[in-house]
Backbone as numpy.savetxt, mean C-alpha at the origin, in Angstrom:
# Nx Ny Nz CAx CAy CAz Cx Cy Cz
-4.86 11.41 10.51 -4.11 10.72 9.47 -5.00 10.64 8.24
-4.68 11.09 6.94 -4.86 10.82 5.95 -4.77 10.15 4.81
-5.35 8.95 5.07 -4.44 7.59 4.46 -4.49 7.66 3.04
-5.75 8.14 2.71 -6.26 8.09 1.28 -5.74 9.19 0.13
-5.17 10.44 0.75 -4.19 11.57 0.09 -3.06 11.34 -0.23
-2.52 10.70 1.04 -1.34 9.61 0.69 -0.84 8.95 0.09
-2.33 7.88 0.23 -1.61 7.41 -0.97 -2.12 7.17 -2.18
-2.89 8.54 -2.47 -3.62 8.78 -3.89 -1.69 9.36 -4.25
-0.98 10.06 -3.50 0.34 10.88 -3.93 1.29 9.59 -4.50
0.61 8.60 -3.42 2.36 7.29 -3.90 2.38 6.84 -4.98
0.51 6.81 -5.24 0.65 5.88 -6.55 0.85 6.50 -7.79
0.45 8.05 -8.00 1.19 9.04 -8.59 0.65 8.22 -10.61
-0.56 7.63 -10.58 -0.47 7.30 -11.60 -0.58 5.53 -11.50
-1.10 4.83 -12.30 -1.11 3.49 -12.32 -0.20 2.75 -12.03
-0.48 1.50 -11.00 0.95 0.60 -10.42 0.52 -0.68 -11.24
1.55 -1.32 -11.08 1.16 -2.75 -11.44 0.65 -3.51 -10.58
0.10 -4.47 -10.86 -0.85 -5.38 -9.79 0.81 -5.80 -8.35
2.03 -5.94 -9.22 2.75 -6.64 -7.94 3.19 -5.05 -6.84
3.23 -3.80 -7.74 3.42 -2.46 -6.44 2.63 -2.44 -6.08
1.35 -2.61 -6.22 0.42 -2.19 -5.36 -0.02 -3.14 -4.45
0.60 -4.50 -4.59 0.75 -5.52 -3.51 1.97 -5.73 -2.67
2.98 -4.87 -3.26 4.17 -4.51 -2.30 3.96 -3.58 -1.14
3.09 -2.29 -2.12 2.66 -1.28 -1.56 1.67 -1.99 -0.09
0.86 -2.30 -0.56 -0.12 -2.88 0.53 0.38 -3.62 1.91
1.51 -4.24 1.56 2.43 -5.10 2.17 3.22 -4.44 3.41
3.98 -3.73 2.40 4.73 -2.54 3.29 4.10 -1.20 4.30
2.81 -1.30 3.75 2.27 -0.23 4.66 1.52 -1.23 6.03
0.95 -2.70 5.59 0.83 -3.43 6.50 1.76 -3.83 7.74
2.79 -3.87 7.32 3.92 -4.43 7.76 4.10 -3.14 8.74
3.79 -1.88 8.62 4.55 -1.01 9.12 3.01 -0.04 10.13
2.15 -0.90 9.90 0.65 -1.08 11.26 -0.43 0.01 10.97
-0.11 0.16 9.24 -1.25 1.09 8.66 -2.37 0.62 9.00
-2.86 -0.34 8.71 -4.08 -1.03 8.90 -4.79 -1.22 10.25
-4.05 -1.02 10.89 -4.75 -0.86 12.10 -5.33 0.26 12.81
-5.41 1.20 11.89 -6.29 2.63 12.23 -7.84 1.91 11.46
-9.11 2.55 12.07 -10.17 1.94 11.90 -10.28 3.01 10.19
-10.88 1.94 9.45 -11.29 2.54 7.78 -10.31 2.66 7.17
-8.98 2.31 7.22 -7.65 2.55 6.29 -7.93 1.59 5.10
-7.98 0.31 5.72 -8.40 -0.44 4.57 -9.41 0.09 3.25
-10.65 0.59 3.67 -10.95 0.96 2.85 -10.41 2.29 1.82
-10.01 3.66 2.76 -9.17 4.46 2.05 -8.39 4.13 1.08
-7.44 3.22 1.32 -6.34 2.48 1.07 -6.66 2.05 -0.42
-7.80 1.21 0.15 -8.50 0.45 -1.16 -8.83 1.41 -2.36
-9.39 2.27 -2.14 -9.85 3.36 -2.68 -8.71 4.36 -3.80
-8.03 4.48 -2.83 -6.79 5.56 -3.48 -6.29 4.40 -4.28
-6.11 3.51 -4.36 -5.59 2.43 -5.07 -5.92 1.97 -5.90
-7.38 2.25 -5.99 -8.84 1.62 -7.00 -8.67 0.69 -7.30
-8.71 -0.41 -5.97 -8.46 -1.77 -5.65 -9.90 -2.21 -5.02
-10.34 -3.40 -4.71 -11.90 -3.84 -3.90 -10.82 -3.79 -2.43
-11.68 -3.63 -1.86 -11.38 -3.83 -0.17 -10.96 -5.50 -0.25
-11.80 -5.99 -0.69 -11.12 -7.51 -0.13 -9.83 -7.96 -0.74
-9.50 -7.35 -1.68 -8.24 -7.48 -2.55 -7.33 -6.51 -1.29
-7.46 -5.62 -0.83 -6.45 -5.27 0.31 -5.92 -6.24 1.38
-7.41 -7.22 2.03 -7.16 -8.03 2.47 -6.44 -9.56 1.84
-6.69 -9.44 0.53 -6.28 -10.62 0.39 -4.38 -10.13 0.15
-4.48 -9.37 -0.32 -2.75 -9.05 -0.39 -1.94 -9.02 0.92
-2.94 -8.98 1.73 -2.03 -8.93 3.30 -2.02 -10.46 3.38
-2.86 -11.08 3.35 -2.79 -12.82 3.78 -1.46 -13.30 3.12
-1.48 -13.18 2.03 -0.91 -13.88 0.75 0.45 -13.95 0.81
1.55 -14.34 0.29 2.77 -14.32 0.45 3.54 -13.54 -0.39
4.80 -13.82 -0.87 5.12 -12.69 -2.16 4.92 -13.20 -3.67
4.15 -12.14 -4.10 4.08 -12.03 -5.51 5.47 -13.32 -6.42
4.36 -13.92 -7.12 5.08 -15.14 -8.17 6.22 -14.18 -9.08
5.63 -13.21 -9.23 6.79 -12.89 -10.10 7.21 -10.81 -9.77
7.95 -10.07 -10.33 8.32 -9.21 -9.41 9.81 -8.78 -9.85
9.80 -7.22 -9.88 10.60 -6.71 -10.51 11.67 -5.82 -8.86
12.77 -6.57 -8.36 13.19 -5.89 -7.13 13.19 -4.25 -7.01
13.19 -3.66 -7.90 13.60 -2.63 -8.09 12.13 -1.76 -8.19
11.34 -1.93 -8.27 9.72 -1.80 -8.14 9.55 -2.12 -6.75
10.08 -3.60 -6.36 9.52 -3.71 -5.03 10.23 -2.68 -3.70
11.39 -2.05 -4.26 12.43 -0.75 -3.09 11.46 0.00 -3.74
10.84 0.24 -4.36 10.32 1.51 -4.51 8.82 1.66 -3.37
8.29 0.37 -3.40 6.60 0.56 -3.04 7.66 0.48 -1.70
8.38 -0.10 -1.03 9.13 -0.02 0.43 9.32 1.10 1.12
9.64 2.12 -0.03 10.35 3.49 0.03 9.07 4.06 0.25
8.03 4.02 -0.14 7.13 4.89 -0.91 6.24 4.64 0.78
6.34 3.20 1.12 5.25 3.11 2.42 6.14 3.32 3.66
7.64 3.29 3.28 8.28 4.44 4.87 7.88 5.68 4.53
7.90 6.11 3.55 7.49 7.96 3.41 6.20 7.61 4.07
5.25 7.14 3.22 3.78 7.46 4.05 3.35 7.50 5.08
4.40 6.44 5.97 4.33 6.10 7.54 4.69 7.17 8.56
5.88 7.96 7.45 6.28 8.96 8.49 5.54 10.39 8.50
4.66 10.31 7.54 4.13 11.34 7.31 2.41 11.18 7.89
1.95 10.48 8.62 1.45 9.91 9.09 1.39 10.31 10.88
2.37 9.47 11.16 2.75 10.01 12.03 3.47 11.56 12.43
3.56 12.28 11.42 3.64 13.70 11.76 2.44 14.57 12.73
């Protein structure tokens, strides 16, 4: 699995601080993180700190937030998941 090609592809260009905490969310949610070093990849392709990965998983949802941004990072971390698992 190539977490970090991935999702150097999703982010396709600068996210805002709340996709790339949707993003983070949704790929959590869906047991990215539990391959050993994703976090950091993750972090990386994102050009986020590692602990900012972790802190976006703790945290709840973003104060403020555009729905239509947030189907997208949703969309964007079922693609990655399934491609993943290929």
């Amino acid at each position: 699995m190539d977490v970090t090609s991935d999702a150097r592809r999703a982010v396709n260009g600068s996210l805002t601080r709340d996709l790339k905490f949707e993003f983070v969310r949704a790929l959590d949610a869906r047991g990215v993180f539990l391959a050993r070093g994703s976090v950091r990849q993750v972090a990386s392709a994102l050009e986020i700190a590692t602990p900012t990965i972790y802190k976006y998983i703790q945290q709840g949802p973003p104060p403020s937030g555009n729905d239509q941004e947030n189907r997208w990072a949703r969309k964007e971390a079922k693609g990655f998941r399934s491609k993943a698992n290929a």
